[in-house]
N, C-alpha and C positions, 0 to 999 in steps of 0.2 A: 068908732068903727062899727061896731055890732050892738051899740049901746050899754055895752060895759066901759066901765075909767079904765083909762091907761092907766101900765103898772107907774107910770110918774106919778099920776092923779093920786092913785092909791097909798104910795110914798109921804108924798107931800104932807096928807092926811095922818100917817101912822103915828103914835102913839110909842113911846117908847118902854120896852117890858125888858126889865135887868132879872127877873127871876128865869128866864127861860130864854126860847129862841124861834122864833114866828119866821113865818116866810116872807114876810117884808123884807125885813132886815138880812134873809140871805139875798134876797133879790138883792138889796142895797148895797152889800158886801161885793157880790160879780160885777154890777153895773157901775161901781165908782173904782174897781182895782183895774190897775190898768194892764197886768198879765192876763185878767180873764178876756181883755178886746179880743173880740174875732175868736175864741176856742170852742162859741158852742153855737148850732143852727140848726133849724130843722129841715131837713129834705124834703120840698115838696114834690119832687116826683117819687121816691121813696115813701113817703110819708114816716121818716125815722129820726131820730136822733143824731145827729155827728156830731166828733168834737176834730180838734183840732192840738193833737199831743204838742208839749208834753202834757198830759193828763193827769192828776187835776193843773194848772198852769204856776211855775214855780218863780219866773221872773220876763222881763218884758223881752225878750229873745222871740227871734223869729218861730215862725209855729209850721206845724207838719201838715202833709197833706190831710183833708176831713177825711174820716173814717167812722164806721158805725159804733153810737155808745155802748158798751160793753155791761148788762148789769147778771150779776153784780160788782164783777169786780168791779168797775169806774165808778160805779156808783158809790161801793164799799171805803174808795181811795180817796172820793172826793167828800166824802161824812170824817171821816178820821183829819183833811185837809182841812173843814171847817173847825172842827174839836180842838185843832192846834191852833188855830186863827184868830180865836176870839169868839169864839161858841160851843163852849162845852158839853151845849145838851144840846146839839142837832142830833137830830136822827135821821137814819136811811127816808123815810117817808118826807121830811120835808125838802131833804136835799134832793131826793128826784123833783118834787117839784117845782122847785126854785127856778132847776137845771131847766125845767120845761117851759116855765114862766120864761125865761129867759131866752131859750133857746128858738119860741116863736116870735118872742119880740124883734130878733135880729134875722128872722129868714132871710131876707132881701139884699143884707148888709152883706156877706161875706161875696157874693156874685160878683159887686159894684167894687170891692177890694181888691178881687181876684182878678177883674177885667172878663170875666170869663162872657160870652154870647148869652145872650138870652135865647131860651130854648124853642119859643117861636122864630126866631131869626133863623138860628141852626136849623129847622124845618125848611122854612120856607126856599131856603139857598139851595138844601138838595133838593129840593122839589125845583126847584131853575135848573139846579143841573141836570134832573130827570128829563124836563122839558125838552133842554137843548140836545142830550142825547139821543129820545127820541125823533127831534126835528132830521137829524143826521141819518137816524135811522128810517126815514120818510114818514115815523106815526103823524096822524092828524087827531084835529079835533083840541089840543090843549093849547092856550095862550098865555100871555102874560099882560096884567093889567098893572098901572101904578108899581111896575117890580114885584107885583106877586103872581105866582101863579093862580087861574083861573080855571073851574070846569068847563069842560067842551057846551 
């Protein structure tokens, strides 16, 4: 993408460290457990964090609506989540980054789960429905080309 290895690239390559707890290995921990599918994303019109409760994710049961990640409590719940899991020495610092590592990897992914419209479409439709309303209301000057609106 940008000239950096994907975090699989990165993966693939790791090296494994039994004296501590790297951020590989949390990334590897969220992206092979299948409770963490779909709990974390980042808002690109936000530009924030969401997850997807229950928080940190406990079994493969449906998941709640995205809501903004909370630090530090979520942060704090899901350091303590990893400490029981198989990583004794995580700390708050790499757990946010994991989360973050992670949480850009799957932007895209939660939309296309969701069914939800992509946000240029939601535009463009009111802006048709704009169009047409004006039309009713005699404005001139806007049209529609290929289904989208166009300037006058």
């Amino acid at each position: 993408m940008d000239g950096f290895p994907t975090i699989q690239e990165l993966l693939a390559g790791a090296k494994k460290d039994s004296k501590g707890v790297n951020l590989l290995s949390l990334v590897s921990h969220i992206n092979s457990t299948s409770a963490w599918d779909g709990a974390l994303r980042f808002n690109l019109l936000t530009e924030g964090y969401e997850i997807c409760g229950p928080f940190p994710p406990n079994d493969d049961g449906p998941k709640e609506r995205p809501r903004p990640l909370e630090d530090p409590r979520d942060i704090l719940r899901a350091t303590m989540y990893f400490q029981a899991n198989g990583f004794p020495k995580a700390v708050k610092a790499s757990v946010t980054d994991a989360i973050s590592a992670v949480a850009h990897e799957h932007r895209g992914t939660m939309r296309a789960q969701r069914d939800l419209p992509d946000l240029a479409d939601v535009v463009a439709d009111f802006c048709l429905e704009l169009i047409d309303h004006g039309r009713l209301l005699g404005c001139r000057g806007a049209s529609v080309q290929h289904g989208r609106p166009t300037a006058p």
